[in-house]
TIKOL-479270 format. One line per 10 residues: for each residue x, y, z of C-alpha. Coordinates in nm, 4 decimals. Example, Ala and Ser with C-alpha at 12.3 -4.5 7.8 and 13.67 -1.06 7.14 Angstrom:
1.2300/-0.4500/0.7800 | 1.3670/-0.1060/0.7140
***
This chain:
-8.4908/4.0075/-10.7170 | -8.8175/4.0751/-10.6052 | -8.9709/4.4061/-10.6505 | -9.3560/4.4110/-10.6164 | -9.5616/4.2387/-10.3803 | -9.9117/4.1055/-10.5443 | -10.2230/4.0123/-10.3211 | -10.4997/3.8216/-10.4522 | -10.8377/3.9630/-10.2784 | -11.0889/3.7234/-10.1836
-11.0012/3.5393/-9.8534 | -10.6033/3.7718/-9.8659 | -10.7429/4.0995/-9.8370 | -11.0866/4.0227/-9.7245 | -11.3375/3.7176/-9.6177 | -11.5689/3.7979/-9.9003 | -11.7139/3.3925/-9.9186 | -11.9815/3.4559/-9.7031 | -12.1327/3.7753/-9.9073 | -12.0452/3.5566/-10.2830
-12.2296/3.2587/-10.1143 | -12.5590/3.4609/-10.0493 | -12.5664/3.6431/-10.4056 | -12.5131/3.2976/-10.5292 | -12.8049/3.1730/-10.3390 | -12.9794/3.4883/-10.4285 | -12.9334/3.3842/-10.7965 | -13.0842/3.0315/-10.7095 | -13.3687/3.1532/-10.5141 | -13.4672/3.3516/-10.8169
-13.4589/3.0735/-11.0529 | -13.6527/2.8295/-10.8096 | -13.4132/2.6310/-10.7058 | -13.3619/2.6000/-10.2946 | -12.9786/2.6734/-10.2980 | -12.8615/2.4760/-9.9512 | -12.8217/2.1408/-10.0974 | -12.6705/2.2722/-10.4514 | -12.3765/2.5272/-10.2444 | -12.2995/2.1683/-10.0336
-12.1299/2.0398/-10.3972 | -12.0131/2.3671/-10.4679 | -11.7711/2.5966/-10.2547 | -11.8371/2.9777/-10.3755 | -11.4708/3.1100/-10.4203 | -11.2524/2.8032/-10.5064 | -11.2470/2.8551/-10.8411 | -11.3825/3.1118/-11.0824 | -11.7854/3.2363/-11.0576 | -11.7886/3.1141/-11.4181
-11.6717/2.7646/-11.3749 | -11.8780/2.7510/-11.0507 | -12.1717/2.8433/-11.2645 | -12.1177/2.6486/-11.5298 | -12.1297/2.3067/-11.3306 | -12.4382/2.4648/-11.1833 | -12.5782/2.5342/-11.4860 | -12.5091/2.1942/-11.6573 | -12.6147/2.0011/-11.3299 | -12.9860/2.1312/-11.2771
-13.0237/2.1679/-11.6870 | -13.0471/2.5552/-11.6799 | -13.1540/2.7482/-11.9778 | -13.0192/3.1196/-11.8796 | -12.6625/3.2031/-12.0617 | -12.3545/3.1928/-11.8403 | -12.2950/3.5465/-11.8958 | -12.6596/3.6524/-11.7748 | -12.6814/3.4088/-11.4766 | -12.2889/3.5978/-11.3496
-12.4342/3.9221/-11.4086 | -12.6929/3.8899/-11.1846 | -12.4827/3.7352/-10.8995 | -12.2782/4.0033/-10.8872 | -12.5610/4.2712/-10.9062 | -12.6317/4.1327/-10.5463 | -12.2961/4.1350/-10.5002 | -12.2627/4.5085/-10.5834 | -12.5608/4.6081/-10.3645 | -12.4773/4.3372/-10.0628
-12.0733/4.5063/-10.0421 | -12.1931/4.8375/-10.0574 | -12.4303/4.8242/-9.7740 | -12.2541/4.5626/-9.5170 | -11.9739/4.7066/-9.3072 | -11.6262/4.5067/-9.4996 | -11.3867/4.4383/-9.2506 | -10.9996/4.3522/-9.3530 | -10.8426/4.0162/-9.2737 | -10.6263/4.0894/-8.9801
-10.3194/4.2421/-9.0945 | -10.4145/4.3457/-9.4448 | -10.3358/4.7166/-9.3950 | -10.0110/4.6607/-9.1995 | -9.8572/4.4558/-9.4649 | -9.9368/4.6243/-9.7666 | -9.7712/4.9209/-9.5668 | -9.4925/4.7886/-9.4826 | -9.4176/4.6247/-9.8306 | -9.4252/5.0094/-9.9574
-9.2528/5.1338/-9.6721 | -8.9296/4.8970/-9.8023 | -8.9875/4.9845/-10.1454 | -9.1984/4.7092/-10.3166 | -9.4913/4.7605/-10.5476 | -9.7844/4.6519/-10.4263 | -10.0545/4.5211/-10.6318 | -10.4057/4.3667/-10.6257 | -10.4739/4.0216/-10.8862 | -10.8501/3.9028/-10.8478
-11.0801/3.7199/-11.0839 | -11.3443/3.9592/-10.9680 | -11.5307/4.1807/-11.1532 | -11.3500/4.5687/-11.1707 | -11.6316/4.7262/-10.9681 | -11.6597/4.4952/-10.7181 | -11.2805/4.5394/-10.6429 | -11.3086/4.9140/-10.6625 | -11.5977/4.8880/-10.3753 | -11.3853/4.6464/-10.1779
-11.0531/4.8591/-10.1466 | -11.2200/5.1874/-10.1493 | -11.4608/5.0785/-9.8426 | -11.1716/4.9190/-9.6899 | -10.9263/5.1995/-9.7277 | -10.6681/5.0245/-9.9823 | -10.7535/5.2394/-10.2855 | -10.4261/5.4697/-10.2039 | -10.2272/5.1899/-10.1309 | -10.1703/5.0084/-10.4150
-10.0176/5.1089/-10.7187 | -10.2572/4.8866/-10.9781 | -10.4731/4.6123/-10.9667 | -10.6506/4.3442/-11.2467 | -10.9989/4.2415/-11.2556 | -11.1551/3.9452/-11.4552 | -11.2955/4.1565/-11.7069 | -10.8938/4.2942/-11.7850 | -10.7725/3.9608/-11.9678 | -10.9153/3.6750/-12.1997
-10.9025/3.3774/-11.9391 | -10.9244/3.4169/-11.5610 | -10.7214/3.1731/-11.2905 | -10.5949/2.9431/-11.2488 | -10.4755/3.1084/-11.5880 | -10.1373/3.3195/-11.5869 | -10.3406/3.5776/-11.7593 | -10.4496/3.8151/-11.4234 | -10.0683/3.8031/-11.2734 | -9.9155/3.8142/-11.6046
-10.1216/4.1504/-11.6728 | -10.0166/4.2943/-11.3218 | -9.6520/4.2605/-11.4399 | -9.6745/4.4284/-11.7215 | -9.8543/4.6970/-11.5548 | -9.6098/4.7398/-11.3403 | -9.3353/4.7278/-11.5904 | -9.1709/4.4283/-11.4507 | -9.1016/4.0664/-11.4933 | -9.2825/3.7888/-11.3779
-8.9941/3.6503/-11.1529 | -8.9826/4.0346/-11.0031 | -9.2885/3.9466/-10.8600 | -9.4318/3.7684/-10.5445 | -9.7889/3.6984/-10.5082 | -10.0018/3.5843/-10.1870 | -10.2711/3.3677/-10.2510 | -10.5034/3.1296/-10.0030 | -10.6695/2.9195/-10.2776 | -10.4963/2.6301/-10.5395
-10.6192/2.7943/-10.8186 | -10.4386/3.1350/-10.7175 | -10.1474/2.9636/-10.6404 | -10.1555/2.8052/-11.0051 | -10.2130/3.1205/-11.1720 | -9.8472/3.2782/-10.9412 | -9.6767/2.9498/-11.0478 | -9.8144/2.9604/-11.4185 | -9.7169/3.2822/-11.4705 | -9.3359/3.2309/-11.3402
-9.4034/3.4092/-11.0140 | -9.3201/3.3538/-10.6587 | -9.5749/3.2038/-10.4574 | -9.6854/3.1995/-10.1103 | -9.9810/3.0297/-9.9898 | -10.1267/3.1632/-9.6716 | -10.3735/2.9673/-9.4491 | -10.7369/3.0926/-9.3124 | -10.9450/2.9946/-9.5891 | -11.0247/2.6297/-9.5515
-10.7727/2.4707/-9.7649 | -10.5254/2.2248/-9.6223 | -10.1108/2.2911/-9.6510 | -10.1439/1.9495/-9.9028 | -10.3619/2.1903/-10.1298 | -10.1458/2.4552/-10.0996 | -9.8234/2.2488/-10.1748 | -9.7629/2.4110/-10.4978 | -9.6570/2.7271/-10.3328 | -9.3277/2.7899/-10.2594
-9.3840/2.8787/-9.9108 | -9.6747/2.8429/-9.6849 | -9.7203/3.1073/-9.3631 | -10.0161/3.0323/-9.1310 | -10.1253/3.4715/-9.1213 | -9.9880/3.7873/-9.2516 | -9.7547/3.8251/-8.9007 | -9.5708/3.5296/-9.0769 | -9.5756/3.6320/-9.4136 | -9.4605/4.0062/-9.2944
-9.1731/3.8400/-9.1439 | -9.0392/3.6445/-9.4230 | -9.0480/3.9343/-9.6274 | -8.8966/4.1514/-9.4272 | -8.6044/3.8955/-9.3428 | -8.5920/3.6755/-9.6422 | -8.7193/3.8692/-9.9328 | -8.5532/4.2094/-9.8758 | -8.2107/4.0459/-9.8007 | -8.1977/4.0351/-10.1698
-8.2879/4.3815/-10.2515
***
């Protein structure tokens, strides 16, 4: 029985790519390094900022610590989310609503860092919504890991197979599947239904995914 509803943030809750793809750059300009040909191998997002970095790192040679080189993307980061106008993907509000208003938990599982989700669902009027949510810096090893969804669970008090998560990436979707979770993919983000196939369902937008929940999900409440 299923009886919290998790959403992974970048590209679920918000289209946050473009903003990590200019700190990124950001990071690049400052070493030196013209960025456009380097984010062509690299897709900011698909996987963690610390893997992404660390094939950037190894590929141009760089002598700057993993740990430094993350810190000061998301310093841009911080600065660049606070001062644009963040705008939901379409639906965001009215699902996590109406996942409370049946009686789910709803919970946020990101590999970002805490602050950056506490700007993100405080500018974008979530904070009240959801009951908890897990940042990178709240377990040992982020997705596609178990560790993020496995620490909303227990947060929550509940098991993993009490739990449903919504991701738009492979990697998220590993994490859900790794940590004994329900999984549905949902499209927008670039990534083919082959990529996605490891979910257990696939909806095109949150219209679709309100819909199965509402008549496939509660039927077993």
């Amino acid at each position: 029985m299923i009886k919290a509803i998790i959403f992974d943030m970048d590209g679920v809750l918000i289209d946050s790519e473009p903003l990590h793809t200019k700190a990124v750059a950001d990071v690049l300009r400052e070493m030196g390094y013209e960025p456009d040909e380097i984010l062509k191998k690299y897709r900011v997002g698909a996987r963690s900022y610390g893997k992404t970095w660390a094939d950037i790192k190894e590929e141009l040679g760089l002598a700057m610590p993993l740990e430094e080189i993350t810190r000061r993307q998301f310093e841009y980061s911080y600065e660049m989310f606070e001062e644009v106008e963040l705008f939901e993907i379409e639906g965001a509000t009215q699902i996590i609503e109406k996942a409370k208003e049946l009686g789910f938990a709803v919970a946020v599982g990101s590999s970002a860092p805490v602050r950056l989700i506490n700007i993100i669902l405080r500018k974008l009027g979530m904070m009240d919504l959801i009951e908890t949510y897990c940042g990178v810096e709240y377990v040992k090893t982020p997705k596609p890991a178990p560790d993020i969804y496995e620490w909303v669970a227990k947060d929550l008090k509940l098991q993993p197979q009490e739990c449903m998560v919504i991701e738009d990436s492979p990697t998220g979707i590993k994490s859900a599947k790794a940590a004994g979770m329900f999984a549905m993919g949902i499209m927008g983000s670039g990534y083919t239904r082959e990529e996605l196939a490891q979910a257990d369902i696939i909806v095109e937008d949150f219209e679709e995914a309100t819909k199965f929940i509402c008549d496939e999900i509660r039927k077993d409440i």
